[in-house]
Backbone as numpy.savetxt, mean C-alpha at the origin, in Angstrom:
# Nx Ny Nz CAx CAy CAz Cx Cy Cz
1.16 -3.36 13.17 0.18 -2.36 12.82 0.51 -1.03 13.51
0.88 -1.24 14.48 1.21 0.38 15.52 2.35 1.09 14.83
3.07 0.41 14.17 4.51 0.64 13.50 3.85 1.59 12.20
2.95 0.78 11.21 2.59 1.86 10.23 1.47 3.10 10.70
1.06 2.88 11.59 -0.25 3.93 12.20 0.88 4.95 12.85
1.95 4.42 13.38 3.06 6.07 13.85 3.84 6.50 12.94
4.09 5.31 12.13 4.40 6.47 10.35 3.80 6.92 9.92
2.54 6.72 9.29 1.38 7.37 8.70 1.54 8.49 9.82
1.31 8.60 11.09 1.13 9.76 11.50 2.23 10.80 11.39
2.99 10.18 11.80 4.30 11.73 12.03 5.04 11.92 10.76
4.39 10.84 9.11 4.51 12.04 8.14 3.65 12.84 8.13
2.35 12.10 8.31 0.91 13.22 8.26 1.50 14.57 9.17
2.12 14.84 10.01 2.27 15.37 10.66 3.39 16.75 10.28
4.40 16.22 9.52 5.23 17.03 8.81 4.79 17.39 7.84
3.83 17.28 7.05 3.40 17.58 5.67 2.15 18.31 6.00
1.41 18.24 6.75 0.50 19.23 7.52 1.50 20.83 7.55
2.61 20.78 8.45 3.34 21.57 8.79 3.85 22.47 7.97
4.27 21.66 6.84 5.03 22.54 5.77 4.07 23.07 4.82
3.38 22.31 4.91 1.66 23.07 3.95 2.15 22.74 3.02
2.60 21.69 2.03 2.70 21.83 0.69 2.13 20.22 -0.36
1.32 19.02 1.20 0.76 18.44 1.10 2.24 17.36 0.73
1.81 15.96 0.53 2.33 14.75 -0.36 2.01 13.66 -0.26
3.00 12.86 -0.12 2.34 11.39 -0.29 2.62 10.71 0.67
1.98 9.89 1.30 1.83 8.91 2.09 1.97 7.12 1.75
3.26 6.54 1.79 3.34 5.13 0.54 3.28 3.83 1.72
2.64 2.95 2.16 2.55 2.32 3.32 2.86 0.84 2.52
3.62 -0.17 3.48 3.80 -1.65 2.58 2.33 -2.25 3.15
2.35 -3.15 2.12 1.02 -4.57 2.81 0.58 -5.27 2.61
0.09 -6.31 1.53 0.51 -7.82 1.06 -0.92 -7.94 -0.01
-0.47 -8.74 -0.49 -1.94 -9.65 -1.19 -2.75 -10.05 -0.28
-2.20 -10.46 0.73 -3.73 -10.49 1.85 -4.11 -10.17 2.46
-4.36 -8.91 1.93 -5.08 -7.63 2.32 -6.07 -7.94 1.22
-6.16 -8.77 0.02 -7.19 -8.88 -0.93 -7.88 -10.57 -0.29
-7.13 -11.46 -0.50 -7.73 -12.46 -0.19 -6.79 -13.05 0.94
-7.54 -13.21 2.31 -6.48 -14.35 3.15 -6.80 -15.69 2.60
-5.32 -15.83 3.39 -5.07 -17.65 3.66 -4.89 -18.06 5.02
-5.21 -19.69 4.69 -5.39 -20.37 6.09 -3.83 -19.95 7.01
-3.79 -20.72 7.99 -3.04 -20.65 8.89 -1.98 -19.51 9.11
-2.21 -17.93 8.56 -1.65 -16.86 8.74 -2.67 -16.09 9.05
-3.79 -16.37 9.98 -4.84 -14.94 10.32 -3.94 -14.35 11.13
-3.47 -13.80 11.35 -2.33 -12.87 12.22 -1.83 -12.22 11.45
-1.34 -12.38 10.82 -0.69 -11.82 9.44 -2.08 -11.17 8.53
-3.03 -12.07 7.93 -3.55 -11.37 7.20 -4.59 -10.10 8.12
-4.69 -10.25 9.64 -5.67 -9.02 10.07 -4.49 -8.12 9.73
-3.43 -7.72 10.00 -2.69 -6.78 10.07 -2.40 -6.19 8.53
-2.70 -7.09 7.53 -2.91 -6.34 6.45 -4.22 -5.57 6.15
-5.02 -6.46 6.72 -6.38 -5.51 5.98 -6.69 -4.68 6.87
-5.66 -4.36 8.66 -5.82 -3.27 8.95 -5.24 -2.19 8.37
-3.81 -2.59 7.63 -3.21 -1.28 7.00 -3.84 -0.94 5.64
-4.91 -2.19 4.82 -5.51 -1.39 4.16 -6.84 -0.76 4.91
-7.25 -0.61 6.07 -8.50 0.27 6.17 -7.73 1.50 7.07
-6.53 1.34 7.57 -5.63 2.46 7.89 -5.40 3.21 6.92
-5.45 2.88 5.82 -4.71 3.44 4.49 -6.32 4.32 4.13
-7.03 3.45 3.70 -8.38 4.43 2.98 -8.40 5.48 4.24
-8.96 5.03 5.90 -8.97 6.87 6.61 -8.21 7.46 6.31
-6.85 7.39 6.23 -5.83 7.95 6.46 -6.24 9.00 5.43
-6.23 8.51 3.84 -6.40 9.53 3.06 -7.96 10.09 2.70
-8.87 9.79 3.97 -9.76 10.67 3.78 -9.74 11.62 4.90
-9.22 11.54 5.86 -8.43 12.89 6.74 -7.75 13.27 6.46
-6.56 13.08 5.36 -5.93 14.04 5.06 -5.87 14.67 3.60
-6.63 14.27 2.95 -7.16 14.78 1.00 -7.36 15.93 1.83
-7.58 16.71 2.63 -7.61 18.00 2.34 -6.44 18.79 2.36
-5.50 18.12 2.73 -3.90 18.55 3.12 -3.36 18.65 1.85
-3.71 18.08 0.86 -3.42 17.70 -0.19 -2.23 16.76 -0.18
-2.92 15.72 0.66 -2.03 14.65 1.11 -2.76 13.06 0.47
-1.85 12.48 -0.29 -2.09 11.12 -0.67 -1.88 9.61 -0.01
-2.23 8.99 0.11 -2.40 7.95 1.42 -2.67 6.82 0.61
-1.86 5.80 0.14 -1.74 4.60 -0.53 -1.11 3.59 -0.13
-1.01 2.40 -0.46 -0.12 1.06 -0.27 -0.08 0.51 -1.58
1.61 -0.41 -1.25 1.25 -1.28 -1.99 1.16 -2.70 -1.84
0.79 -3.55 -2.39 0.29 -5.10 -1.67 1.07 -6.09 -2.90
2.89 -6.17 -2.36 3.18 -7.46 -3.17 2.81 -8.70 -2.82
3.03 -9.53 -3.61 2.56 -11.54 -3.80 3.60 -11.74 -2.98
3.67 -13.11 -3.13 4.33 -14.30 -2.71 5.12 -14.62 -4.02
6.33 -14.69 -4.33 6.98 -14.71 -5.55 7.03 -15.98 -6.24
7.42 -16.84 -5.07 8.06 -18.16 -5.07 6.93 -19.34 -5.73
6.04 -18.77 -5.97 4.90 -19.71 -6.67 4.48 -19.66 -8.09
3.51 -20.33 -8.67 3.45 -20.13 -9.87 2.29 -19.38 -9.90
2.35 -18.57 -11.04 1.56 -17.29 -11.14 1.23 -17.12 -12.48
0.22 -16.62 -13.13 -0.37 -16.66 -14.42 -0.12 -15.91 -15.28
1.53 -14.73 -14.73 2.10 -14.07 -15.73 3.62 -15.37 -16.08
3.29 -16.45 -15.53 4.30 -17.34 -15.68 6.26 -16.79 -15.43
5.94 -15.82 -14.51 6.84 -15.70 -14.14 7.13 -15.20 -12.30
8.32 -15.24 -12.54 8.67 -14.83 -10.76 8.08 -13.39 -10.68
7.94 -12.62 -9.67 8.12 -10.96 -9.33 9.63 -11.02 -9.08
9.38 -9.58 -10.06 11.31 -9.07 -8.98 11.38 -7.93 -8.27
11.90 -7.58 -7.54 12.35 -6.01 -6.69 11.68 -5.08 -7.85
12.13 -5.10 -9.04 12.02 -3.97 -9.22 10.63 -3.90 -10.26
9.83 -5.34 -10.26 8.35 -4.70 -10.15 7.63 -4.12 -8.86
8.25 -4.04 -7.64 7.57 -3.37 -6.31 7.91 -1.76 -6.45
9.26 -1.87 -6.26 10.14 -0.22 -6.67 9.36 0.19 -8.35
8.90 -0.43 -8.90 8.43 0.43 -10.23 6.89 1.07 -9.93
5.83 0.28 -8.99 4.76 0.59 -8.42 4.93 2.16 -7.34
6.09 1.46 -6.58 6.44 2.40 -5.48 6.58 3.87 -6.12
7.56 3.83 -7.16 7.95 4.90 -8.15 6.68 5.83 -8.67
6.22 4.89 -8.91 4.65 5.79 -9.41 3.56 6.56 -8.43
3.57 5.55 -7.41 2.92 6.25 -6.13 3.29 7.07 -5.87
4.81 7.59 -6.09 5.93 8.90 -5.35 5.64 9.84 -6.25
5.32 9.42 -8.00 4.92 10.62 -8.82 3.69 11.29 -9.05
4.38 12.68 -9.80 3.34 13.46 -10.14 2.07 12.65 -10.47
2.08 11.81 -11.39 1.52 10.65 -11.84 0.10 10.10 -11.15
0.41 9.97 -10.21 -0.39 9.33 -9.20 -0.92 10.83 -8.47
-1.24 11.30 -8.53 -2.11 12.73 -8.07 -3.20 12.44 -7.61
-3.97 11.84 -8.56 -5.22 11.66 -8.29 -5.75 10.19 -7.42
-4.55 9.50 -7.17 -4.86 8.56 -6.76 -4.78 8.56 -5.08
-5.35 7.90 -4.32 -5.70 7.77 -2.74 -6.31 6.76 -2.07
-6.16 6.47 -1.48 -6.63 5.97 -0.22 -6.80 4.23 -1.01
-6.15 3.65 -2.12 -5.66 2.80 -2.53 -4.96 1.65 -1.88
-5.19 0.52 -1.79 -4.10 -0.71 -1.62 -3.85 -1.56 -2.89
-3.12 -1.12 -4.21 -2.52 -1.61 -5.14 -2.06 -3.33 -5.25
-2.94 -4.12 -5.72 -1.97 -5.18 -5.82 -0.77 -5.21 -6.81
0.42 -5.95 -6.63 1.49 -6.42 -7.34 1.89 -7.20 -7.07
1.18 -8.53 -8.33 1.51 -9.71 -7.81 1.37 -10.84 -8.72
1.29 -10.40 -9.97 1.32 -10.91 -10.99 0.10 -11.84 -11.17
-1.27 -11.29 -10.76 -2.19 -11.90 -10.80 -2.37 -13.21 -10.13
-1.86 -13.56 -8.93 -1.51 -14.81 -8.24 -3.00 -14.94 -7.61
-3.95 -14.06 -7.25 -5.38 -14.19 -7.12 -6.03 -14.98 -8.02
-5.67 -14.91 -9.10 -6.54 -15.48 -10.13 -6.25 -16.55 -10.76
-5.36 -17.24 -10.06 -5.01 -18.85 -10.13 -5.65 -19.64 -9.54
């Protein structure tokens, strides 16, 4: 957790500087939506980087700074899009968070995970 709270900061920190605002893209899991047993260690540290993530981008929306995550699955299981995740459904999320696209979006923790909640 200290690891994403000194990234979040010292981009917050350069993008303050240059005045021209951006984005803020933080990693952090599906359980940050629902934990599981025998990883509470793991899952506090997600749902601290998602409540790191919502302040984050309500101190800095005025910077015109965006403050998001995203929260991949567990691949290796069965999932109700009946298929695996691959790299480049995370990098296609990631991609969007980085664009124009996503403007309006903030203080977000995105799942991607092929609906593995809802199994």
């Amino acid at each position: 957790m200290r690891g994403v709270f000194l990234c979040y900061k010292e981009a917050a920190k350069i993008m303050i500087k240059q005045g021209t605002g951006g984005k803020i893209i933080g990693a952090c899991s599906t359980v940050r939506h629902k934990s599981r047993a025998m990883i509470s260690s793991y899952s506090t540290t997600k749902w601290s980087v998602r409540g790191l993530t919502r302040a984050a981008a309500m101190e800095w929306a005025p910077y015109n700074i965006t403050v998001n995550a995203y929260c991949p699955g567990v691949i290796s299981t069965p999932i109700p899009l009946n298929r695996i995740g691959y790299s480049d459904d995370v990098a296609n999320l990631v991609s969007f968070l980085a664009s124009k696209n996503s403007d309006y979006i903030t203080g977000q923790s995105i799942l991607d995970n092929g609906g593995i909640d809802y199994s």
